[in-house]
mmCIF file of the C-alpha atoms, coordinates in Angstrom:
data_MODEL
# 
_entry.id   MODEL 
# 
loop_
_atom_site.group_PDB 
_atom_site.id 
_atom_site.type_symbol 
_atom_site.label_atom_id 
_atom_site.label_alt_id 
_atom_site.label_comp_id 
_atom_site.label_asym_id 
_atom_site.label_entity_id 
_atom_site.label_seq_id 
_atom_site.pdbx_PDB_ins_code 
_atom_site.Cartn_x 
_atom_site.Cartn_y 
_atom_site.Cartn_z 
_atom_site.occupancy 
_atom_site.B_iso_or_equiv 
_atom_site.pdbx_formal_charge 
_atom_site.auth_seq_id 
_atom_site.auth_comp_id 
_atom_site.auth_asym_id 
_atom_site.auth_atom_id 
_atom_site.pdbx_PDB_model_num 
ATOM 1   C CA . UNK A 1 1   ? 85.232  101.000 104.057 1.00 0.00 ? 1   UNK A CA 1 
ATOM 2   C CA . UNK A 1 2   ? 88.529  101.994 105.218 1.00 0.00 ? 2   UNK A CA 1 
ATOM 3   C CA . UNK A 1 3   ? 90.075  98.025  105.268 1.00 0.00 ? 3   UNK A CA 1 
ATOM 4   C CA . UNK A 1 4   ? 88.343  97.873  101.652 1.00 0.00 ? 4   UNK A CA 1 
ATOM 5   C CA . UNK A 1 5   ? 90.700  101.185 101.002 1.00 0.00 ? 5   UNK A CA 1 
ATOM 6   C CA . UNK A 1 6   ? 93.466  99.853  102.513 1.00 0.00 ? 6   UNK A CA 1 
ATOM 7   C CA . UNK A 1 7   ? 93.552  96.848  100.121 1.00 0.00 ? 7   UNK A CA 1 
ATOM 8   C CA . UNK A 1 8   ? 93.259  98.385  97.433  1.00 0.00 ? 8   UNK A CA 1 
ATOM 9   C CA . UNK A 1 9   ? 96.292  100.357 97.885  1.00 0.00 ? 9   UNK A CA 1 
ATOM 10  C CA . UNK A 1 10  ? 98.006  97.621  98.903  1.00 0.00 ? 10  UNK A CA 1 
ATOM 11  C CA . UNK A 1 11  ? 97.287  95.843  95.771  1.00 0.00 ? 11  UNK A CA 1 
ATOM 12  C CA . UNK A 1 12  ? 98.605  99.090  93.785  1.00 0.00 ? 12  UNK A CA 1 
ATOM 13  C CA . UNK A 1 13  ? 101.614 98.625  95.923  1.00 0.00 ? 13  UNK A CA 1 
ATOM 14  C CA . UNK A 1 14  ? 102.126 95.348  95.526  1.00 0.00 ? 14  UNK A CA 1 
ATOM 15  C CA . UNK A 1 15  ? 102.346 95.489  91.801  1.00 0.00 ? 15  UNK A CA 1 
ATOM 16  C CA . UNK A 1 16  ? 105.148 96.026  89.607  1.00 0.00 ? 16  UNK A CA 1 
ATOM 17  C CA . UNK A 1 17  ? 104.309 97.884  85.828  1.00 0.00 ? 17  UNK A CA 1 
ATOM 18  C CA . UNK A 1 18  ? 106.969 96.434  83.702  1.00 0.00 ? 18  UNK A CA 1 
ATOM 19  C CA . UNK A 1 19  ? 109.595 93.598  84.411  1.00 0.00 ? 19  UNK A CA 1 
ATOM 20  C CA . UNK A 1 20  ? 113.256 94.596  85.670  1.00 0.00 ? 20  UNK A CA 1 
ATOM 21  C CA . UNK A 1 21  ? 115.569 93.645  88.230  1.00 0.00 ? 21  UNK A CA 1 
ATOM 22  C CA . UNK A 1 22  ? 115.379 96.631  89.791  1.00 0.00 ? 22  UNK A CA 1 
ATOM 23  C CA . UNK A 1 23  ? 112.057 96.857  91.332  1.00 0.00 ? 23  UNK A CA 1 
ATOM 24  C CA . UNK A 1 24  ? 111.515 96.316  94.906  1.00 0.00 ? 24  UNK A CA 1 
ATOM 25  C CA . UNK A 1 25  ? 107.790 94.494  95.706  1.00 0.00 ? 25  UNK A CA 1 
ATOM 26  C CA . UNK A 1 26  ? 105.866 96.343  98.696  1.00 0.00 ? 26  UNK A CA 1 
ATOM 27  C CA . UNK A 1 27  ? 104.017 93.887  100.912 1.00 0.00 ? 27  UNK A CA 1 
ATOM 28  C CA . UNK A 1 28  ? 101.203 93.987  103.789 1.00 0.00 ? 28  UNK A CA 1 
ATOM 29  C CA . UNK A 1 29  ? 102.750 91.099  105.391 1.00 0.00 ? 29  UNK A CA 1 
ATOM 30  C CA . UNK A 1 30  ? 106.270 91.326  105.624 1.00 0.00 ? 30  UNK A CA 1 
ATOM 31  C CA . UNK A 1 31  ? 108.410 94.470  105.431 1.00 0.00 ? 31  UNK A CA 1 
ATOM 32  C CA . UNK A 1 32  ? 111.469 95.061  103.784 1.00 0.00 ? 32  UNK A CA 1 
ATOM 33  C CA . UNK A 1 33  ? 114.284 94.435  105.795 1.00 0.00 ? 33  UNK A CA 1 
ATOM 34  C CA . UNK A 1 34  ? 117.641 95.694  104.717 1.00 0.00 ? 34  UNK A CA 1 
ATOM 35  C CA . UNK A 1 35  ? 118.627 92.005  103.354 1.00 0.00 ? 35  UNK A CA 1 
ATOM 36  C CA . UNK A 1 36  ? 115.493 92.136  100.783 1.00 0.00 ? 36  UNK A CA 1 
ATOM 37  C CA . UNK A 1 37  ? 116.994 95.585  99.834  1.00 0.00 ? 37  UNK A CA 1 
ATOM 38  C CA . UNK A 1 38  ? 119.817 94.442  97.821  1.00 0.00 ? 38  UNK A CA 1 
ATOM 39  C CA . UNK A 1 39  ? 121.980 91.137  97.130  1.00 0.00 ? 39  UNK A CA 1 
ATOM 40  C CA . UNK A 1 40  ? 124.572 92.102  99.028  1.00 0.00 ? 40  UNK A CA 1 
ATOM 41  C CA . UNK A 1 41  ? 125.406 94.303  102.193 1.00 0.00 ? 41  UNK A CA 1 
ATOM 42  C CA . UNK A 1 42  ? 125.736 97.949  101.994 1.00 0.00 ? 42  UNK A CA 1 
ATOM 43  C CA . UNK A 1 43  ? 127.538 100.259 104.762 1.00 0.00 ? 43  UNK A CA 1 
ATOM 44  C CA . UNK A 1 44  ? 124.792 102.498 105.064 1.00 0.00 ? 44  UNK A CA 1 
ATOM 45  C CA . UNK A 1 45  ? 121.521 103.006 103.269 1.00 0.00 ? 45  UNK A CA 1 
ATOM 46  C CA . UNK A 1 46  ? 119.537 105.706 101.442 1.00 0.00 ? 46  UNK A CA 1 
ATOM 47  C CA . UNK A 1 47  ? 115.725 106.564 100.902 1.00 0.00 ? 47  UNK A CA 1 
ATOM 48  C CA . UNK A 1 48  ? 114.853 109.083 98.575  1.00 0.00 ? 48  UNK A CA 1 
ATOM 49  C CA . UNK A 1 49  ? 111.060 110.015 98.696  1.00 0.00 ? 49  UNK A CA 1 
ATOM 50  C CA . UNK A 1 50  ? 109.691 111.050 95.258  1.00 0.00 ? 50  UNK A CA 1 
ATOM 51  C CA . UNK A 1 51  ? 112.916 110.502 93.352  1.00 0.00 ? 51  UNK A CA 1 
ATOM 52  C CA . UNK A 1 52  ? 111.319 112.147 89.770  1.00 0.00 ? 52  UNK A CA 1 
ATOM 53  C CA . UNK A 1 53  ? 113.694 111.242 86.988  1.00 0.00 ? 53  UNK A CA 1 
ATOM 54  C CA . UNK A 1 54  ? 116.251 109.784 89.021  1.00 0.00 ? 54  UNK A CA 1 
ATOM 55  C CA . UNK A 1 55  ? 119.553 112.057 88.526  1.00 0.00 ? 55  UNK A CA 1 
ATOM 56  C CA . UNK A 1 56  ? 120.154 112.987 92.530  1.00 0.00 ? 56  UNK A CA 1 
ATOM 57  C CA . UNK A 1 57  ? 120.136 109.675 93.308  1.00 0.00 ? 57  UNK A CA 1 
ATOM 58  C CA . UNK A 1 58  ? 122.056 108.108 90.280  1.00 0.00 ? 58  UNK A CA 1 
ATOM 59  C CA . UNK A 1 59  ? 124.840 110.717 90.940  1.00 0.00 ? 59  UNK A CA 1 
ATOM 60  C CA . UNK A 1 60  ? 125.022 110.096 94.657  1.00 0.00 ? 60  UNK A CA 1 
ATOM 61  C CA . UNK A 1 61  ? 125.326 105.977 93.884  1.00 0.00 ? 61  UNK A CA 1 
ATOM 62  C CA . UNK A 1 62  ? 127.967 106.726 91.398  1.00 0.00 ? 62  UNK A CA 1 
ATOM 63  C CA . UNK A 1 63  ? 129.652 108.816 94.166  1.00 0.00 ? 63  UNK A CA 1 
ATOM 64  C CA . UNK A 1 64  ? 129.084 106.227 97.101  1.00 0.00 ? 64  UNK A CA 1 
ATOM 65  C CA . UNK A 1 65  ? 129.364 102.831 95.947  1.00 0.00 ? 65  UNK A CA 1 
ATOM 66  C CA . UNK A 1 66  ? 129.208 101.092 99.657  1.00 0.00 ? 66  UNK A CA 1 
ATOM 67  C CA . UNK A 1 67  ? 125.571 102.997 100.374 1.00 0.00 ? 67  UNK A CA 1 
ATOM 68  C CA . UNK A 1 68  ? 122.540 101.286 98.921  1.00 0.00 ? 68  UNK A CA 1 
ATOM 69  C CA . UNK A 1 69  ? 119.863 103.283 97.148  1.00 0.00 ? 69  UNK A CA 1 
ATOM 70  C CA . UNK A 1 70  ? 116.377 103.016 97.335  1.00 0.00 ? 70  UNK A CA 1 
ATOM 71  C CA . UNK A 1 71  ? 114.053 104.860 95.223  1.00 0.00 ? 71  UNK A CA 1 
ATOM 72  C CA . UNK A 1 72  ? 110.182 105.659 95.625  1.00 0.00 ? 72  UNK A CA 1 
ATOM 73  C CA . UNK A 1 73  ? 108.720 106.872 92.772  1.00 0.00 ? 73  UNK A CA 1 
ATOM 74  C CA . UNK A 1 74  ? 104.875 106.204 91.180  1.00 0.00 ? 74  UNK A CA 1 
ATOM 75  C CA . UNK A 1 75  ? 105.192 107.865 87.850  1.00 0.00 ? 75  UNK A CA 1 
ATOM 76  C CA . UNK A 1 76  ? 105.899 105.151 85.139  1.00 0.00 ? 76  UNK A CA 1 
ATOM 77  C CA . UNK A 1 77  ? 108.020 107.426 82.585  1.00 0.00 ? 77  UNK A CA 1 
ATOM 78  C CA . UNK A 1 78  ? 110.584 108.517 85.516  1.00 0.00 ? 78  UNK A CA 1 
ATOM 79  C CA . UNK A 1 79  ? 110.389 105.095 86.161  1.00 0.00 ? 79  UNK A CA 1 
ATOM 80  C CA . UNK A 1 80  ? 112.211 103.505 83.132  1.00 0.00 ? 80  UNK A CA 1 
ATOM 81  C CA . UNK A 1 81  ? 114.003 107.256 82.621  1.00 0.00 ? 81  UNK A CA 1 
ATOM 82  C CA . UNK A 1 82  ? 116.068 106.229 86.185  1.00 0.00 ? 82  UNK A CA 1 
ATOM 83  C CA . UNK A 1 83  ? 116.080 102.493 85.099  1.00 0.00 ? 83  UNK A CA 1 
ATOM 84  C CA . UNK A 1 84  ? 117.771 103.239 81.612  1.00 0.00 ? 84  UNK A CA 1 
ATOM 85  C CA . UNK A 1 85  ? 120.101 105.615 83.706  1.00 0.00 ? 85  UNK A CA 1 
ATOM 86  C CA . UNK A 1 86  ? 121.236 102.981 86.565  1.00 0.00 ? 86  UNK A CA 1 
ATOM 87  C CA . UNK A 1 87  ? 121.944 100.238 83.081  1.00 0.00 ? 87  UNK A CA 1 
ATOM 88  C CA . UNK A 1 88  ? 124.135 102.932 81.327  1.00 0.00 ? 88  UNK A CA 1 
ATOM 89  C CA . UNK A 1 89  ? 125.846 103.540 84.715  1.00 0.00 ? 89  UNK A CA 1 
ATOM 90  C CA . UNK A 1 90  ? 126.108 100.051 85.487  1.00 0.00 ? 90  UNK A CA 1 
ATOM 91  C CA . UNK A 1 91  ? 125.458 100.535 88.859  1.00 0.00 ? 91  UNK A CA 1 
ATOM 92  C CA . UNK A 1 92  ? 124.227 97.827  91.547  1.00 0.00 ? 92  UNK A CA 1 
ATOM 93  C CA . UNK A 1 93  ? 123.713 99.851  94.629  1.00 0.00 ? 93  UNK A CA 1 
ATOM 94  C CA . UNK A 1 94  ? 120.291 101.311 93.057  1.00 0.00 ? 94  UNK A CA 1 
ATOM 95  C CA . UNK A 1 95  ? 116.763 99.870  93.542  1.00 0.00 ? 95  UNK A CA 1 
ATOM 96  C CA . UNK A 1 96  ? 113.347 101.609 93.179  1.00 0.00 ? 96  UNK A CA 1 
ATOM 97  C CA . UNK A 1 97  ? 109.610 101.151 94.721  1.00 0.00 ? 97  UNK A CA 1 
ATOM 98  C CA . UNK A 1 98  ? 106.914 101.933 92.074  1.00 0.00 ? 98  UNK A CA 1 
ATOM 99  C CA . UNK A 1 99  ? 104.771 103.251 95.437  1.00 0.00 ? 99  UNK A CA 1 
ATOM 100 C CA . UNK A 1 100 ? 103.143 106.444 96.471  1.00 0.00 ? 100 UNK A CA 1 
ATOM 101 C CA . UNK A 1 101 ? 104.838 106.748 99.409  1.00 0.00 ? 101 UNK A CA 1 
ATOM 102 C CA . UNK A 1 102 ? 102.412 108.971 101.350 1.00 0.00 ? 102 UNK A CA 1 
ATOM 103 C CA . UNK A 1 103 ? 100.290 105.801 101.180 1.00 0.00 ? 103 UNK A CA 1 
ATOM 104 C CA . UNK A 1 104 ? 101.854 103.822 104.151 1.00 0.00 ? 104 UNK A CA 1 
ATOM 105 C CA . UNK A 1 105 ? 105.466 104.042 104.687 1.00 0.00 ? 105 UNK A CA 1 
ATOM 106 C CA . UNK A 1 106 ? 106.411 102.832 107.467 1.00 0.00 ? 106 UNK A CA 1 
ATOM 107 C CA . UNK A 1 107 ? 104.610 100.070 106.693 1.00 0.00 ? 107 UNK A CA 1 
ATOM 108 C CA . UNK A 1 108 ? 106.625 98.992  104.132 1.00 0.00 ? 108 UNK A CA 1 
ATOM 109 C CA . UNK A 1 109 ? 110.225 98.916  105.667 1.00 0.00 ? 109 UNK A CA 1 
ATOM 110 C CA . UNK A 1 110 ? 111.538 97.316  108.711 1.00 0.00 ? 110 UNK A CA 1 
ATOM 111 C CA . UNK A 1 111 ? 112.774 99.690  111.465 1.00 0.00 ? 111 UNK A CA 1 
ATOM 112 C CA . UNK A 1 112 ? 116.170 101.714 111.457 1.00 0.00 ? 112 UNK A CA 1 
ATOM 113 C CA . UNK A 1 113 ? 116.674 100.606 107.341 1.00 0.00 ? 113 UNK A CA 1 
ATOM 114 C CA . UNK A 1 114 ? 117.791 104.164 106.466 1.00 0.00 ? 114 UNK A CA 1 
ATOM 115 C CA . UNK A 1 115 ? 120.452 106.342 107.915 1.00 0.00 ? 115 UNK A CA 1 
ATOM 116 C CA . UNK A 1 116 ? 119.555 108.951 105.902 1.00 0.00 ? 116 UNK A CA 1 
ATOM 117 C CA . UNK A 1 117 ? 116.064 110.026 103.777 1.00 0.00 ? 117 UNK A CA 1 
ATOM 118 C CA . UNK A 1 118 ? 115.807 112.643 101.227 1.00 0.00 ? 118 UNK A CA 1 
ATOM 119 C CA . UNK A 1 119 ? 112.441 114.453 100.232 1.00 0.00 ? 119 UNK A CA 1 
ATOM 120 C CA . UNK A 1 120 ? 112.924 117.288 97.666  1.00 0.00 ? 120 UNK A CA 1 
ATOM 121 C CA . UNK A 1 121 ? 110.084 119.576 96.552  1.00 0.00 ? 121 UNK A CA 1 
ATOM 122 C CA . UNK A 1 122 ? 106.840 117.858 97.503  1.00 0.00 ? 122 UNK A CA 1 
ATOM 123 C CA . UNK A 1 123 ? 103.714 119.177 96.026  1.00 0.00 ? 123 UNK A CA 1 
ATOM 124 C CA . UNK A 1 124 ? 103.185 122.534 98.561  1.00 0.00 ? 124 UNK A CA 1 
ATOM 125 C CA . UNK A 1 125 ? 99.280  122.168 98.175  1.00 0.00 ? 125 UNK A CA 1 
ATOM 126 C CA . UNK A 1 126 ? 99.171  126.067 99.111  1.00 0.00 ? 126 UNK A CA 1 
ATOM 127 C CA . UNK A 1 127 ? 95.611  126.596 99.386  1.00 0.00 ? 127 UNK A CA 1 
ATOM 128 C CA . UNK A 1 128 ? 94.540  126.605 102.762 1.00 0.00 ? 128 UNK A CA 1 
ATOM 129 C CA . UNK A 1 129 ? 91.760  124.001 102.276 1.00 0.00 ? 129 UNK A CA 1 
ATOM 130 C CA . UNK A 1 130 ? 94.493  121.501 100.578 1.00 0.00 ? 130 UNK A CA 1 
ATOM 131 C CA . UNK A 1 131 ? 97.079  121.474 103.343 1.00 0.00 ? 131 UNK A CA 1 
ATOM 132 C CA . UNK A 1 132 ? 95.964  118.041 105.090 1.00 0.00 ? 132 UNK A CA 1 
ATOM 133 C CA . UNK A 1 133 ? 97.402  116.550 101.385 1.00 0.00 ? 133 UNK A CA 1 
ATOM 134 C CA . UNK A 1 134 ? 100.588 118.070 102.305 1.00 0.00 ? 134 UNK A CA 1 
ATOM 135 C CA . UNK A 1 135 ? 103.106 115.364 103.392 1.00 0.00 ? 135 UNK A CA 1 
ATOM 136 C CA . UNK A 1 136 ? 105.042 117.103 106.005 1.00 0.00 ? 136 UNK A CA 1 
ATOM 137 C CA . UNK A 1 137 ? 102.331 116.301 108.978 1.00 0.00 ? 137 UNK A CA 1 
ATOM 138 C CA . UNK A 1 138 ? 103.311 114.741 112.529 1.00 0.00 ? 138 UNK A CA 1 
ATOM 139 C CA . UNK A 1 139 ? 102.154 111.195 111.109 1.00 0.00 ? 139 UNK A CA 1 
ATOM 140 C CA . UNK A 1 140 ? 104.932 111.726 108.698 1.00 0.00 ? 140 UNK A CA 1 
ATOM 141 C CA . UNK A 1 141 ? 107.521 112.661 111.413 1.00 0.00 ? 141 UNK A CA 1 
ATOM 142 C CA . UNK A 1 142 ? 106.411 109.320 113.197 1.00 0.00 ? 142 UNK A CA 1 
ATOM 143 C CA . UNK A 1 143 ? 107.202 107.607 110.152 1.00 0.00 ? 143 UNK A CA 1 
ATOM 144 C CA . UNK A 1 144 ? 110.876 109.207 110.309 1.00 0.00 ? 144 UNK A CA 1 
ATOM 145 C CA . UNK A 1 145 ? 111.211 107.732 113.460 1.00 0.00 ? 145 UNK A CA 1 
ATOM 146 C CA . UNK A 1 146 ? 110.656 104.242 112.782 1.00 0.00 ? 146 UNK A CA 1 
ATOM 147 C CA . UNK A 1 147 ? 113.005 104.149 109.447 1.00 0.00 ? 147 UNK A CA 1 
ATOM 148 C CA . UNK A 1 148 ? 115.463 106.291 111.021 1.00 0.00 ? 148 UNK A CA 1 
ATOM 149 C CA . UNK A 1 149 ? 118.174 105.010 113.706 1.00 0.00 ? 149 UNK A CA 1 
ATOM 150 C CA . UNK A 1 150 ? 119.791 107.433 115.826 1.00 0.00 ? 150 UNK A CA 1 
ATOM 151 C CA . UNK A 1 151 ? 121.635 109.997 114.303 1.00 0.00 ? 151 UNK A CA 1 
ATOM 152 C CA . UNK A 1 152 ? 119.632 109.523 110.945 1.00 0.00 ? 152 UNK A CA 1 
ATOM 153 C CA . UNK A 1 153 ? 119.201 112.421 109.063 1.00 0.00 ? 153 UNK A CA 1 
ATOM 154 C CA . UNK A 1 154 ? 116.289 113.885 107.217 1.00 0.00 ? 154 UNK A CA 1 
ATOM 155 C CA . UNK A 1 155 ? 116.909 116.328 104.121 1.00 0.00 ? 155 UNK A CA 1 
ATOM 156 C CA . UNK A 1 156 ? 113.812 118.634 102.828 1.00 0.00 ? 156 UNK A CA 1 
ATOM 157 C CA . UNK A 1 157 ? 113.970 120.958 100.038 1.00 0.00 ? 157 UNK A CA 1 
ATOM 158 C CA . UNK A 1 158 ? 111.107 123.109 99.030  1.00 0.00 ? 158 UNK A CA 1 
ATOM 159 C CA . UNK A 1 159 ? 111.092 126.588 97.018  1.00 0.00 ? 159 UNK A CA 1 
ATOM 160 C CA . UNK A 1 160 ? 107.433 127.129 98.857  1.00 0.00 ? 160 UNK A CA 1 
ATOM 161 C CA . UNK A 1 161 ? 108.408 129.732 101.842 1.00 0.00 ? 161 UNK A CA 1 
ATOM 162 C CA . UNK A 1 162 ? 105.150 128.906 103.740 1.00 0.00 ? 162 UNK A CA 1 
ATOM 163 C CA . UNK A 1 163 ? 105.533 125.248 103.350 1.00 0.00 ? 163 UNK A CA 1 
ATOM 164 C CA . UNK A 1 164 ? 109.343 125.460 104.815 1.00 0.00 ? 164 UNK A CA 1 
ATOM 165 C CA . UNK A 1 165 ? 108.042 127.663 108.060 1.00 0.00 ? 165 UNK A CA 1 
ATOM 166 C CA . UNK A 1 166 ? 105.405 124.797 108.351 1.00 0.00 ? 166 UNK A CA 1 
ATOM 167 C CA . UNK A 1 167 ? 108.090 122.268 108.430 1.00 0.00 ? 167 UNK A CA 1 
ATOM 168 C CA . UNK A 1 168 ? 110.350 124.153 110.881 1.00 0.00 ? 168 UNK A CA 1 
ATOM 169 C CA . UNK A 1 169 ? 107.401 124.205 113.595 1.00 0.00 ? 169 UNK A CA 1 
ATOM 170 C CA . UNK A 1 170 ? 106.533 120.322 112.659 1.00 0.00 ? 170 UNK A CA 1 
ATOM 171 C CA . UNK A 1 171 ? 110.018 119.795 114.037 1.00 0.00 ? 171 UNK A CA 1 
ATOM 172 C CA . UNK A 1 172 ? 110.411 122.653 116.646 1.00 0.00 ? 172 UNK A CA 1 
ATOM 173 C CA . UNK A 1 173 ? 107.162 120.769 118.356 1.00 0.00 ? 173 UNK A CA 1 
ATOM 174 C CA . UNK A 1 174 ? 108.555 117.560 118.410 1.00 0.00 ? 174 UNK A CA 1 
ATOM 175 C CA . UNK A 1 175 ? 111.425 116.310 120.853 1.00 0.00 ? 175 UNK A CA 1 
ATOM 176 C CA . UNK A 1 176 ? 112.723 113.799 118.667 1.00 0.00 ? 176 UNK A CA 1 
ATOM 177 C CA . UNK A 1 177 ? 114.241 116.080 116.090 1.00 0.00 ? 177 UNK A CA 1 
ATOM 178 C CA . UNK A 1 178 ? 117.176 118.279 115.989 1.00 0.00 ? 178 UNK A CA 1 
ATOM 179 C CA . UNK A 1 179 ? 118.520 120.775 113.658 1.00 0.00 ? 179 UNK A CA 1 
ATOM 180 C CA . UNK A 1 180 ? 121.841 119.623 112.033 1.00 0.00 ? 180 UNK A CA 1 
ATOM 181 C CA . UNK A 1 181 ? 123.023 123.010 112.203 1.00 0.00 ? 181 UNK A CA 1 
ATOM 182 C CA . UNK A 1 182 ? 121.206 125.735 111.124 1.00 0.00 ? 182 UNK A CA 1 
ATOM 183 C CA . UNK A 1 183 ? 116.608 125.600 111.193 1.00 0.00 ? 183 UNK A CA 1 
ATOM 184 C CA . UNK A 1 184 ? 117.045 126.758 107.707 1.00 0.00 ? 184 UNK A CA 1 
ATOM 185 C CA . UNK A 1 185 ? 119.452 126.646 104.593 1.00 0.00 ? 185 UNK A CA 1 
ATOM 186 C CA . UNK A 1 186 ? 119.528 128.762 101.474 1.00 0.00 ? 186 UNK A CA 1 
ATOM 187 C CA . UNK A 1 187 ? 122.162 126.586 100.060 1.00 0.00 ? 187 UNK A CA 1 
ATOM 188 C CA . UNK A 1 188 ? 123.751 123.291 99.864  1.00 0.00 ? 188 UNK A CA 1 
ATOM 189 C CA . UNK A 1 189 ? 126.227 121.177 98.484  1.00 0.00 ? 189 UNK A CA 1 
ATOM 190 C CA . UNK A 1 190 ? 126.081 117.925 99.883  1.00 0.00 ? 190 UNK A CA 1 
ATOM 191 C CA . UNK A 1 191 ? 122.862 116.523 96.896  1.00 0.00 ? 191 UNK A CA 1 
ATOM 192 C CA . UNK A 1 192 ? 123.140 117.393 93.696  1.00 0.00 ? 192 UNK A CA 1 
ATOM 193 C CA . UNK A 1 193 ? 120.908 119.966 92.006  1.00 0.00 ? 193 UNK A CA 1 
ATOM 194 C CA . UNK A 1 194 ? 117.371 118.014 90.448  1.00 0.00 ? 194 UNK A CA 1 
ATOM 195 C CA . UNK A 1 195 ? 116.270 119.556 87.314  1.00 0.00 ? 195 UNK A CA 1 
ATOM 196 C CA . UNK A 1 196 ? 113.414 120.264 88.976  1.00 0.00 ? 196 UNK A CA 1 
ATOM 197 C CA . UNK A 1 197 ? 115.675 122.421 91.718  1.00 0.00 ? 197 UNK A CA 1 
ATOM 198 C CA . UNK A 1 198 ? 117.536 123.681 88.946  1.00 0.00 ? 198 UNK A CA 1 
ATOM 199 C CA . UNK A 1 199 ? 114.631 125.266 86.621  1.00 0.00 ? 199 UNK A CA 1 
ATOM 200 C CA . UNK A 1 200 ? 113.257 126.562 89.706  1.00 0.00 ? 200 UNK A CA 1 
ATOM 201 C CA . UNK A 1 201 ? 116.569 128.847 90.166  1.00 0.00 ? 201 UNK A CA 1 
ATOM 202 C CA . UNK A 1 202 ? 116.530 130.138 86.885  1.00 0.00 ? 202 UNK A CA 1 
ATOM 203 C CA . UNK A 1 203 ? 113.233 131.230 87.068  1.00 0.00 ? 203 UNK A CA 1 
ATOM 204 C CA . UNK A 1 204 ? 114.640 133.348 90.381  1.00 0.00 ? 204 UNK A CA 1 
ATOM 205 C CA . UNK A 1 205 ? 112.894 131.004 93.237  1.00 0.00 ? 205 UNK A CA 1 
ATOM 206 C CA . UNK A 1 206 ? 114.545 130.745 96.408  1.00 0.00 ? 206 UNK A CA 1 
ATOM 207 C CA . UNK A 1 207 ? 114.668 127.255 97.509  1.00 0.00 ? 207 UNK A CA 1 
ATOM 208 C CA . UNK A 1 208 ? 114.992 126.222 101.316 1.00 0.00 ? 208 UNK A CA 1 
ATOM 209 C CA . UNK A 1 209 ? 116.388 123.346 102.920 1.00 0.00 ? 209 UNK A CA 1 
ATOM 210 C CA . UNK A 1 210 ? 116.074 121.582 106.214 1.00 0.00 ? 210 UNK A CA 1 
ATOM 211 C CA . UNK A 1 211 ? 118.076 119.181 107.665 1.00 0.00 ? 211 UNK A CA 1 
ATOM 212 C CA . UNK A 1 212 ? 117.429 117.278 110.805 1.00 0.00 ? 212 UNK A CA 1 
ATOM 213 C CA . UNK A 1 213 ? 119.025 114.563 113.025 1.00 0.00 ? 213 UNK A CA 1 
ATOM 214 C CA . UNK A 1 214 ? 116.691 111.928 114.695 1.00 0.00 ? 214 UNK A CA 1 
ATOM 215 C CA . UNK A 1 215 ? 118.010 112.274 118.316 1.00 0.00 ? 215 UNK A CA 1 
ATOM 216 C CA . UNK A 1 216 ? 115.025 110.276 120.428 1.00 0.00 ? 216 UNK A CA 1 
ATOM 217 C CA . UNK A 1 217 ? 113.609 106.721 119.682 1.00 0.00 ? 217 UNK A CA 1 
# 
């Protein structure tokens, strides 16, 4: 039952909805290596988890032309919202994975790809009897591991207080992890602000980020 699971996903994964040069193709048997990424070589590369409609990472490519971008992202109209975005910018350091990425991630990349990997605002699944949906989980800190070399860095946002004290134990209990500098930001500067992030602050939420360094293999 579970294989017959697993293959279907896979075969979700392995799809692409619509033509474009832009998509990356998941597969079971090989993973993406940092030479399938992209046409040419980048200096370092970027994973963004979830990337929504696509204007963090668009305005960190046009910022940082020698990183490579790599976008996961299931929902078809943020899809083709980032696509029209990345023609109109031009830009060639941008490509995106139509795959839910809580699926099997480090199943789809080779190890050490990403130097750094971005997840803002996950779903908080608050209710007490939801939280094994949650993605923050030690299977997910694993999964950090593998993609990240040492000295990667992990960057989570979340405007669910609960969720970020979760987080902070996830990484307090494991010895691979390191704060950057601080457990626990109420600011930053370094991303751009998500309209997602941004609507949240005008409605008064306080958002919290987490940053941590990948300091064990």
């Amino acid at each position: 039952m579970l294989q017959d699971l697993e293959q279907k996903l896979w075969s979700i994964a392995g799809g692409i909805p619509f033509a474009s040069e832009y998509f990356l193709q998941a597969s079971p048997v090989r993973k993406l290596k940092k030479e399938n990424l992209f046409p040419k070589e980048f200096e370092t590369y970027f994973l963004e988890l979830g990337s929504g409609w696509g204007e963090v990472a668009i305005a960190m490519a046009l910022e940082r032309p020698k990183t490579g971008f790599v976008l996961m992202e299931k929902k078809f109209d943020r899809i083709r919202h980032t696509i029209r975005a990345i023609e109109r910018n031009r830009l060639e350091n941008v490509k995106i994975l139509c795959v839910n990425f809580n699926w099997f991630l480090e199943d789809v990349f080779e190890e050490n790809v990403f130097s750094e990997i971005l997840l803002n605002f996950p779903d908080p699944w608050p209710k007490r009897r939801h939280h094994k949906k949650r993605t923050m989980n030690e299977k997910f800190l694993h999964s950090l591991e593998a993609l990240l070399p040492e000295e990667g860095k992990f960057s989570f946002a979340t405007d669910y207080g609960p969720y970020a004290r979760k987080a902070i134990r996830l990484f307090r209990d494991s010895s691979a992890f390191r704060p950057e500098q601080f457990e626990l930001r109420l600011e930053r500067s370094e991303i751009p602000v998500s309209h997602f992030e941004r609507k949240k602050r005008e409605e008064g939420r306080r958002i919290y980020y987490i940053d941590q360094i990948l300091i064990k293999k």
